[in-house]
Backbone and ligand atoms as CSV (ligand in chain L), in Angstrom:
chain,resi,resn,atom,element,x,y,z
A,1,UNK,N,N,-6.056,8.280,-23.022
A,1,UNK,CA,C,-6.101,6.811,-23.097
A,1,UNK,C,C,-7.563,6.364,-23.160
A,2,UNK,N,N,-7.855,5.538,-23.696
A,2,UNK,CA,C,-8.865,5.116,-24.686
A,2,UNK,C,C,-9.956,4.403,-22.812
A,3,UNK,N,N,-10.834,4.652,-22.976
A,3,UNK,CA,C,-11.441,4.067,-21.669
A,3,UNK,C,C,-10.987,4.295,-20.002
A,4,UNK,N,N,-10.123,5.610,-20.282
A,4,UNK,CA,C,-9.598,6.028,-18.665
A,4,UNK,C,C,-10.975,6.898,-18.122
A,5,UNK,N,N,-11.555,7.031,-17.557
A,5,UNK,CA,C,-12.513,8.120,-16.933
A,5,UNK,C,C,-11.911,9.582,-17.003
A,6,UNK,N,N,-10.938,10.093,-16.618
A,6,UNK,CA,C,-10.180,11.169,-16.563
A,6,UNK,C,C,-9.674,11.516,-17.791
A,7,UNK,N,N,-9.112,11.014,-18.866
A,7,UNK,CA,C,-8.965,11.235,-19.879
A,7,UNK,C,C,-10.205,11.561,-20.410
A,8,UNK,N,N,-11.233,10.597,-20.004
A,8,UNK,CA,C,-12.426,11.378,-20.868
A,8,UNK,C,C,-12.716,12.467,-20.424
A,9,UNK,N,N,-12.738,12.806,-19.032
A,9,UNK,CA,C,-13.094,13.990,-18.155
A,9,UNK,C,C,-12.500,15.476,-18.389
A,10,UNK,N,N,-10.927,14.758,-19.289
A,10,UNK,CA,C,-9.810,15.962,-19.487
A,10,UNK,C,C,-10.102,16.413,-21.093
A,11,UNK,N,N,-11.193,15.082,-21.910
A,11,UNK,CA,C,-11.104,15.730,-23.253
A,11,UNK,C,C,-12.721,16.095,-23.501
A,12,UNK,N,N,-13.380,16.102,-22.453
A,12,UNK,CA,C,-14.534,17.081,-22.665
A,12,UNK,C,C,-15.471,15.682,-22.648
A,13,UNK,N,N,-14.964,14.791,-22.907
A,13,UNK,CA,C,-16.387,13.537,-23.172
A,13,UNK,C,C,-17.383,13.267,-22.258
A,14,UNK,N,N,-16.856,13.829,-20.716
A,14,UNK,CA,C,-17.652,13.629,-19.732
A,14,UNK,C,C,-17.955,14.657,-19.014
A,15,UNK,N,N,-18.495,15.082,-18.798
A,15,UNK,CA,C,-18.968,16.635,-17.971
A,15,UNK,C,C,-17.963,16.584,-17.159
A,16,UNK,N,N,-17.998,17.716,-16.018
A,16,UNK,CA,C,-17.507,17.736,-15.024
A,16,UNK,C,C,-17.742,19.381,-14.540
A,17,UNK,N,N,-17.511,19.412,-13.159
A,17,UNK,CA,C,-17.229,21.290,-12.500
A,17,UNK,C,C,-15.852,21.697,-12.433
A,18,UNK,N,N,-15.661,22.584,-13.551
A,18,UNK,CA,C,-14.302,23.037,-13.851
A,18,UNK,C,C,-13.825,23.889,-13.197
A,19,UNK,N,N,-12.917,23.786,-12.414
A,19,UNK,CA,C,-12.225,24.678,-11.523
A,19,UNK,C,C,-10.874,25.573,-12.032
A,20,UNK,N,N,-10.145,24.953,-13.041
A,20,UNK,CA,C,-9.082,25.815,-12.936
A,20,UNK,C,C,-8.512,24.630,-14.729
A,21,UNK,N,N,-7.999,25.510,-15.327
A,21,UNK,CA,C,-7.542,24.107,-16.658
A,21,UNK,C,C,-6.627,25.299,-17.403
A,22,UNK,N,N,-5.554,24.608,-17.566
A,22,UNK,CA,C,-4.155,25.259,-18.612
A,22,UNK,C,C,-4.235,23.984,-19.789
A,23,UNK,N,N,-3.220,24.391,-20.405
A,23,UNK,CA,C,-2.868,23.409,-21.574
A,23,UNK,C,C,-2.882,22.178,-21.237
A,24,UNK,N,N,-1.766,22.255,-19.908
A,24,UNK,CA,C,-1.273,20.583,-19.861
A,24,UNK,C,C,-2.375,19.687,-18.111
A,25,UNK,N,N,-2.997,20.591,-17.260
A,25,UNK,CA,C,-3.836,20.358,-16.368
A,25,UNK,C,C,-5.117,21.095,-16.628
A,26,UNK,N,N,-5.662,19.882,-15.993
A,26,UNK,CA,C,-7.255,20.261,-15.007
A,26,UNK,C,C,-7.634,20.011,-14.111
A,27,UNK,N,N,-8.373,21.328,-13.207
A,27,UNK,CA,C,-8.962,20.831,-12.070
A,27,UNK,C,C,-10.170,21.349,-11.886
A,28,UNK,N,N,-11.082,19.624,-11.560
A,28,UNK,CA,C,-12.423,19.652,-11.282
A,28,UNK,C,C,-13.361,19.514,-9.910
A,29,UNK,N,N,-14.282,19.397,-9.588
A,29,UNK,CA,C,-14.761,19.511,-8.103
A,29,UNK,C,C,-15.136,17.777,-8.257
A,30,UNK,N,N,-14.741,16.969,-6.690
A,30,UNK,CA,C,-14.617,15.345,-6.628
A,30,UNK,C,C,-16.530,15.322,-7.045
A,31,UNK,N,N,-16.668,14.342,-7.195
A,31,UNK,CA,C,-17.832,13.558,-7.760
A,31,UNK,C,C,-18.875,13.211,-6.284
A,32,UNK,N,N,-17.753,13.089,-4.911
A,32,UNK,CA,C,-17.736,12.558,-4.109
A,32,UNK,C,C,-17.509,13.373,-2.761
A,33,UNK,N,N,-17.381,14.476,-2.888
A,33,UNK,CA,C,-16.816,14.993,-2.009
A,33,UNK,C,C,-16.469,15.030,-0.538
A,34,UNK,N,N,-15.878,14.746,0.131
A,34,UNK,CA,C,-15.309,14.520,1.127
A,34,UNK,C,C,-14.800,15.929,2.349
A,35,UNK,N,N,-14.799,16.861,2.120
A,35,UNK,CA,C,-14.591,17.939,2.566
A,35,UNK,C,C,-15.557,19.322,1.592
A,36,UNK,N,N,-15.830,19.951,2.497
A,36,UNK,CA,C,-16.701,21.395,1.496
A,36,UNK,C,C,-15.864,21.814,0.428
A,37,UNK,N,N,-14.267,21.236,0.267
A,37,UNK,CA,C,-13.856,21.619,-0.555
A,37,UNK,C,C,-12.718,20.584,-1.097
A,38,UNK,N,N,-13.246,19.713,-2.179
A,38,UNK,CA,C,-12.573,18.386,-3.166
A,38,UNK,C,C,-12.544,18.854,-4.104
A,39,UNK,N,N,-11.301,19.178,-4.499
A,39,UNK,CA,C,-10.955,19.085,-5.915
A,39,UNK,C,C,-10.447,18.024,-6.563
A,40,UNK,N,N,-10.043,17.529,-7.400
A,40,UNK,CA,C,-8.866,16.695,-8.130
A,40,UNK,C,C,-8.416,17.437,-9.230
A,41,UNK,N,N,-7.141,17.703,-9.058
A,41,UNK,CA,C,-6.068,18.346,-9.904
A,41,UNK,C,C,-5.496,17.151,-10.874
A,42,UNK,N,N,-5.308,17.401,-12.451
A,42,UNK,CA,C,-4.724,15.982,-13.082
A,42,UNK,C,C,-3.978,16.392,-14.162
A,43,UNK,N,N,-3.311,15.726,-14.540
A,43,UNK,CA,C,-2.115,15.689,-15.778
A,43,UNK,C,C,-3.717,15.791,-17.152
A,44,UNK,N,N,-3.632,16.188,-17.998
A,44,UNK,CA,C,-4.375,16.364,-19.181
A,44,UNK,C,C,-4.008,14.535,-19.502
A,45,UNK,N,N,-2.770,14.703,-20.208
A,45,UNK,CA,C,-1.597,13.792,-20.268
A,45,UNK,C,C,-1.770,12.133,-19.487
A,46,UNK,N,N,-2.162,11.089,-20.115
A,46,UNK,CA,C,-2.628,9.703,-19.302
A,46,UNK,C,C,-1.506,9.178,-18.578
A,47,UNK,N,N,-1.440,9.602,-17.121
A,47,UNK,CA,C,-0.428,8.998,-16.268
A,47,UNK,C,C,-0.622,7.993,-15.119
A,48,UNK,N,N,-0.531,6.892,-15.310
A,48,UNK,CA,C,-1.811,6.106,-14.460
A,48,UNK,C,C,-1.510,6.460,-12.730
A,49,UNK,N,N,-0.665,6.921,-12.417
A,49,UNK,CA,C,-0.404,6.982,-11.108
A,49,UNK,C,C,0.665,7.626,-10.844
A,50,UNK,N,N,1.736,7.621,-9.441
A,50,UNK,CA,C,2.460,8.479,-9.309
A,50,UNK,C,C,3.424,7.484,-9.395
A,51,UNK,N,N,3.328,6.135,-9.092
A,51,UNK,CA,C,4.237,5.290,-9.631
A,51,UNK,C,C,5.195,5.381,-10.810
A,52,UNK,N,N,3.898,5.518,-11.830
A,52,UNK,CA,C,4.106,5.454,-13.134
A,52,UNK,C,C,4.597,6.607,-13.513
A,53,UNK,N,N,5.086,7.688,-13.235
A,53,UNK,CA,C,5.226,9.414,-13.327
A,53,UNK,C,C,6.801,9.500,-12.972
A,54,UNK,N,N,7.162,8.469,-13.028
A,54,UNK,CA,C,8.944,8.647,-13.564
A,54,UNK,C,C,9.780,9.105,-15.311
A,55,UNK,N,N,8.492,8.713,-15.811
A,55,UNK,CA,C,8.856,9.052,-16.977
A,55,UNK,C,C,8.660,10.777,-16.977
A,56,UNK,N,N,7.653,11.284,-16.575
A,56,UNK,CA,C,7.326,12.790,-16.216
A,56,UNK,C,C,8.380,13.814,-16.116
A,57,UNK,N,N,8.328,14.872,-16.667
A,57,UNK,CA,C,9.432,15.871,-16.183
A,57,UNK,C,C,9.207,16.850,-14.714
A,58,UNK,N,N,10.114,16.889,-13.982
A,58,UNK,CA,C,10.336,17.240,-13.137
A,58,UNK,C,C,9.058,18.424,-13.067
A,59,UNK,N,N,9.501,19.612,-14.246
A,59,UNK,CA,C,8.624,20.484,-14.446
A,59,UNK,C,C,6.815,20.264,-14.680
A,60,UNK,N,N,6.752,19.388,-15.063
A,60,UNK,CA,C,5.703,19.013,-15.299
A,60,UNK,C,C,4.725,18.456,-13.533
A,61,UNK,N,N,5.599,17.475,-13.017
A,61,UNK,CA,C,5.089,17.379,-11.665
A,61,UNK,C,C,4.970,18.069,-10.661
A,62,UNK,N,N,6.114,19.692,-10.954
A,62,UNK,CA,C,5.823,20.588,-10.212
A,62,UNK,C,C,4.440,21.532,-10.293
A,63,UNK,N,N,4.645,21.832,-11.813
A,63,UNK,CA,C,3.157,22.033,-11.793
A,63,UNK,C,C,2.105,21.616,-11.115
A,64,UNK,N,N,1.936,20.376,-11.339
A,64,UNK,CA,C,0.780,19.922,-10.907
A,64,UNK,C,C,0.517,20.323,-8.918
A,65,UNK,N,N,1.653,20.437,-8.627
A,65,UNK,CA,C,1.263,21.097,-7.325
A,65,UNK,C,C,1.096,22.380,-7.025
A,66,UNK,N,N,1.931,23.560,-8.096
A,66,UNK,CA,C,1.811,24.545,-8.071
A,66,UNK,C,C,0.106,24.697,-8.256
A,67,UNK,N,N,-0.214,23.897,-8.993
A,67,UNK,CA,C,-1.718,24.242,-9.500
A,67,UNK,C,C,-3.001,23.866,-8.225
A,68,UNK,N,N,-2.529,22.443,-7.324
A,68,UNK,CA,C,-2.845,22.523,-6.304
A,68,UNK,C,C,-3.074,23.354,-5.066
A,69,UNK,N,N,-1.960,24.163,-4.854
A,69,UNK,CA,C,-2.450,25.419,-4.053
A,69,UNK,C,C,-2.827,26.429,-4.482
A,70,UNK,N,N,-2.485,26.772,-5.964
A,70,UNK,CA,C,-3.709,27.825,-6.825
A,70,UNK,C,C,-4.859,27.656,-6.395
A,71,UNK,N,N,-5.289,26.265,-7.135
A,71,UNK,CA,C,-6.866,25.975,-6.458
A,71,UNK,C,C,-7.126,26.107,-5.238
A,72,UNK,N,N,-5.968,25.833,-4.130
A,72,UNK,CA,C,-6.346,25.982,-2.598
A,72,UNK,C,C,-6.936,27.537,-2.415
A,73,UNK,N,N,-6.216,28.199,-2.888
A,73,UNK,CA,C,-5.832,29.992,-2.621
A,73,UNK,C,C,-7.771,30.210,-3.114
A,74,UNK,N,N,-7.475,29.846,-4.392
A,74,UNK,CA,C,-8.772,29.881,-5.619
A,74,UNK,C,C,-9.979,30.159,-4.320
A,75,UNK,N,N,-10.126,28.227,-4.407
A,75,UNK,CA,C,-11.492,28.212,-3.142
A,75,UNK,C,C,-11.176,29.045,-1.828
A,76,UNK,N,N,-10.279,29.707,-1.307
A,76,UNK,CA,C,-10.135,30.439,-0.017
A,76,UNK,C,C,-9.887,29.615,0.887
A,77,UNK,N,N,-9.093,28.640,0.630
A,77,UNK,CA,C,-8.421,28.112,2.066
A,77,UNK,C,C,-7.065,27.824,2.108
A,78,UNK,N,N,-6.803,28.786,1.527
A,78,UNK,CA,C,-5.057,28.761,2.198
A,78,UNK,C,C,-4.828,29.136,3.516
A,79,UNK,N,N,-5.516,29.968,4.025
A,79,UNK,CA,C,-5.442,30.642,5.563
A,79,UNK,C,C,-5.842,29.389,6.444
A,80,UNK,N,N,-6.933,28.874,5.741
A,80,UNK,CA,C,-7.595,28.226,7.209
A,80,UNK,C,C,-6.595,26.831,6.554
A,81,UNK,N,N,-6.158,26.582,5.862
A,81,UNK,CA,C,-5.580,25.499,5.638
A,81,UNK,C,C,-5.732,24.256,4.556
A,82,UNK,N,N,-5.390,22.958,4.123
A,82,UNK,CA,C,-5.666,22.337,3.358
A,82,UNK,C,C,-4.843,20.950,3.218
A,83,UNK,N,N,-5.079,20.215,2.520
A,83,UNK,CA,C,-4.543,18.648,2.476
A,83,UNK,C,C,-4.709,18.227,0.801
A,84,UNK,N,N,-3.372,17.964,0.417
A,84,UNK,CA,C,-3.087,17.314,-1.140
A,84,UNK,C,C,-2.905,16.030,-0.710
A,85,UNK,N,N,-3.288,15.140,-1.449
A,85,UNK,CA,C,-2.898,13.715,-1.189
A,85,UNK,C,C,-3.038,13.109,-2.782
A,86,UNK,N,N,-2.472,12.075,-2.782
A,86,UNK,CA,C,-2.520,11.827,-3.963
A,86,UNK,C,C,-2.319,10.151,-3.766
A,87,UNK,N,N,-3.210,8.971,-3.943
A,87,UNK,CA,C,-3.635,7.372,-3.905
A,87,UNK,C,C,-2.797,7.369,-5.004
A,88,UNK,N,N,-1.868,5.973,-4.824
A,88,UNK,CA,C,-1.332,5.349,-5.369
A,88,UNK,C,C,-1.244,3.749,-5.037
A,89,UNK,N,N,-2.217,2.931,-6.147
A,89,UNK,CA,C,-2.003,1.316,-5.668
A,89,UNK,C,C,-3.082,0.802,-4.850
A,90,UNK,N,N,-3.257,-0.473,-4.685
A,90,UNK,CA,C,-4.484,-0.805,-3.884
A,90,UNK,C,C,-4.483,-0.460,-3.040
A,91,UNK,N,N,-3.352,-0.266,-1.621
A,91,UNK,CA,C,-3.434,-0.697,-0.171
A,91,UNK,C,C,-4.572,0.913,0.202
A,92,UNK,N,N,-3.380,1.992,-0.917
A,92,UNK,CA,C,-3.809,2.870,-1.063
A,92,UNK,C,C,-5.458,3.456,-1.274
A,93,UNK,N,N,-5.797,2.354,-1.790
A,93,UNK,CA,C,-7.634,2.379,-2.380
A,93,UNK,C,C,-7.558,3.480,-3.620
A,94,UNK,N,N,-6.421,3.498,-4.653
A,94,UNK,CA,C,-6.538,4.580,-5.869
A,94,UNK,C,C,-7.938,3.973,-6.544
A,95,UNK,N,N,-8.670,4.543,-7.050
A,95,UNK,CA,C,-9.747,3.796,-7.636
A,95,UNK,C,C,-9.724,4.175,-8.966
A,96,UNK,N,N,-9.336,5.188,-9.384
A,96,UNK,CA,C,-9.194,5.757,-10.377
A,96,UNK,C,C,-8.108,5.765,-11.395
A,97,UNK,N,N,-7.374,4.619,-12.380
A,97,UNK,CA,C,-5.841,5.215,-12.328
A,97,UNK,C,C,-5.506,5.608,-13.506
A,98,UNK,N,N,-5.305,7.368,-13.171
A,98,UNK,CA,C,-5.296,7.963,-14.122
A,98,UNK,C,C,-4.122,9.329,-12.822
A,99,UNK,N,N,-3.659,9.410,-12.984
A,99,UNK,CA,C,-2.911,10.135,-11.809
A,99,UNK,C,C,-3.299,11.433,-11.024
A,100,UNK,N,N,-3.833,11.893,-10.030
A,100,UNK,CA,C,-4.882,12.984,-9.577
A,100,UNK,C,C,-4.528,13.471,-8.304
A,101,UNK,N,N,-4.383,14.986,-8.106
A,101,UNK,CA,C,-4.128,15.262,-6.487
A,101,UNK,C,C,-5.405,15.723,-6.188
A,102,UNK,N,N,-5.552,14.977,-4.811
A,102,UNK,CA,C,-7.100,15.789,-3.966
A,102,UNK,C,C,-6.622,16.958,-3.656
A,103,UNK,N,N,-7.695,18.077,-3.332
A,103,UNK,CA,C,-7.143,19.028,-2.384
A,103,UNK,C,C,-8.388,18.959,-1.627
A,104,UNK,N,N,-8.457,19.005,-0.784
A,104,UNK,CA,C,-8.972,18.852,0.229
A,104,UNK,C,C,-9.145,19.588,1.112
A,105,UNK,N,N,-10.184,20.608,1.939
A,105,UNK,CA,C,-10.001,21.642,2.601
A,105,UNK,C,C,-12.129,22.347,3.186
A,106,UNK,N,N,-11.531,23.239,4.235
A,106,UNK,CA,C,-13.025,24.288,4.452
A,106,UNK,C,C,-13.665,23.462,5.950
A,107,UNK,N,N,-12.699,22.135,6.231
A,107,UNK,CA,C,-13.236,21.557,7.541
A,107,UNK,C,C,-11.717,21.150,8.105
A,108,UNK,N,N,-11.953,20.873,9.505
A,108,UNK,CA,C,-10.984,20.159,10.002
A,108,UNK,C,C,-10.461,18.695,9.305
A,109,UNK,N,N,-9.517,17.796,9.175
A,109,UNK,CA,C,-9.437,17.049,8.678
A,109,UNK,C,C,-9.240,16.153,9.506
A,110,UNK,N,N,-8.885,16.111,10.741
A,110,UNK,CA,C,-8.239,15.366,11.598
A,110,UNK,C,C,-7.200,13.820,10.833
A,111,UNK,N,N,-6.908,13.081,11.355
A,111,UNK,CA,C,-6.497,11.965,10.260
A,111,UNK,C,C,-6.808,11.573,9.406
A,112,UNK,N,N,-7.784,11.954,8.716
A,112,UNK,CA,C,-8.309,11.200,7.821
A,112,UNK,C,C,-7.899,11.394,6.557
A,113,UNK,N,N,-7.768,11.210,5.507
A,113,UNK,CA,C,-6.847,10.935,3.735
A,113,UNK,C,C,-8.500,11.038,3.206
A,114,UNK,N,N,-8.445,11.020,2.092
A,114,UNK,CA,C,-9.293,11.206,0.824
A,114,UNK,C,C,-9.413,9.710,0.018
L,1,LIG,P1,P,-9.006,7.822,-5.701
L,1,LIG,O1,O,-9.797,6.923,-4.804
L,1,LIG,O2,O,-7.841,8.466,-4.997
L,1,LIG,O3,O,-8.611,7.135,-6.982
L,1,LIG,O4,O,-9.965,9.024,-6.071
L,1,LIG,C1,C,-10.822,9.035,-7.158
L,1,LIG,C2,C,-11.801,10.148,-6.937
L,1,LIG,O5,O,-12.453,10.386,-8.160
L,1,LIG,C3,C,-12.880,9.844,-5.907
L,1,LIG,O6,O,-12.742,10.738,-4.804
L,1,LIG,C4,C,-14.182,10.069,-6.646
L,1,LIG,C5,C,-13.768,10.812,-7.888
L,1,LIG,N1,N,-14.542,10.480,-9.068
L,1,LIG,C6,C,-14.821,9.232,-9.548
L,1,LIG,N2,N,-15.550,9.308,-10.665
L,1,LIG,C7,C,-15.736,10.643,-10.911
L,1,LIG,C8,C,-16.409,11.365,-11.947
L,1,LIG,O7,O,-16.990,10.823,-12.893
L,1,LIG,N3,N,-16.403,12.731,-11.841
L,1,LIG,C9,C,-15.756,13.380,-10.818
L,1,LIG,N4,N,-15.815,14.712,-10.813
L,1,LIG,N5,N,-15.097,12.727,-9.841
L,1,LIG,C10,C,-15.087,11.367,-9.890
């Protein structure tokens, strides 16, 4: 989609630290990071949110988590642990809407979200 950040991010227009990318996902290291270890995992595919991801196939959204704990395993924190979250909507603070799971991990997290 024409002016999404992530779409540009997914078709090469904008740099990024590539972590893990198939046909239909990519995952890059956050801009922002929040834990020693931020990823954002994303649909290639312009899905503005998880709202909007009804149209999505089942298979397709599984992926995107399967690919989430790949990357967890990837960076080495499946043992010590990890946190997917995924902003949807203002209250939420999505800032981005283009549809994206954090993974999040390498510190304690205590309550805190991404
Ligand atoms: P959210 O607030 O859930 O929509 O998360 C958006 C995330 O995207 C936020 O943690 C910062 C990250 N981000 C924003 N712009 C860029 C960028 O240009 N590159 C990368 N790698 N991450 C970005």
């Amino acid at each position: 989609m024409k002016d999404c950040l992530f779409c540009k991010i997914a078709a090469g227009e904008i740099p990024c630290t590539k972590v893990y990318e198939d046909e239909d996902t990519l995952a890059f290291r956050d801009i922002a990071p929040q834990a020693p270890v931020h990823v954002l995992v994303i649909p290639k595919k312009h899905v503005s949110g998880l709202s909007e991801a009804r149209g999505e196939s089942d298979k397709a959204l599984a992926h995107l988590l399967r690919v989430a704990a790949d990357v967890a395993r990837k960076e080495g924190v499946e043992e010590s642990g990890y946190r997917v979250v995924t902003n949807c909507g203002r209250d939420a603070q999505q800032s981005v809407p283009h549809l994206h799971l954090h993974v999040l991990g390498g510190r304690g997290l205590n309550g805190e979200m991404a």
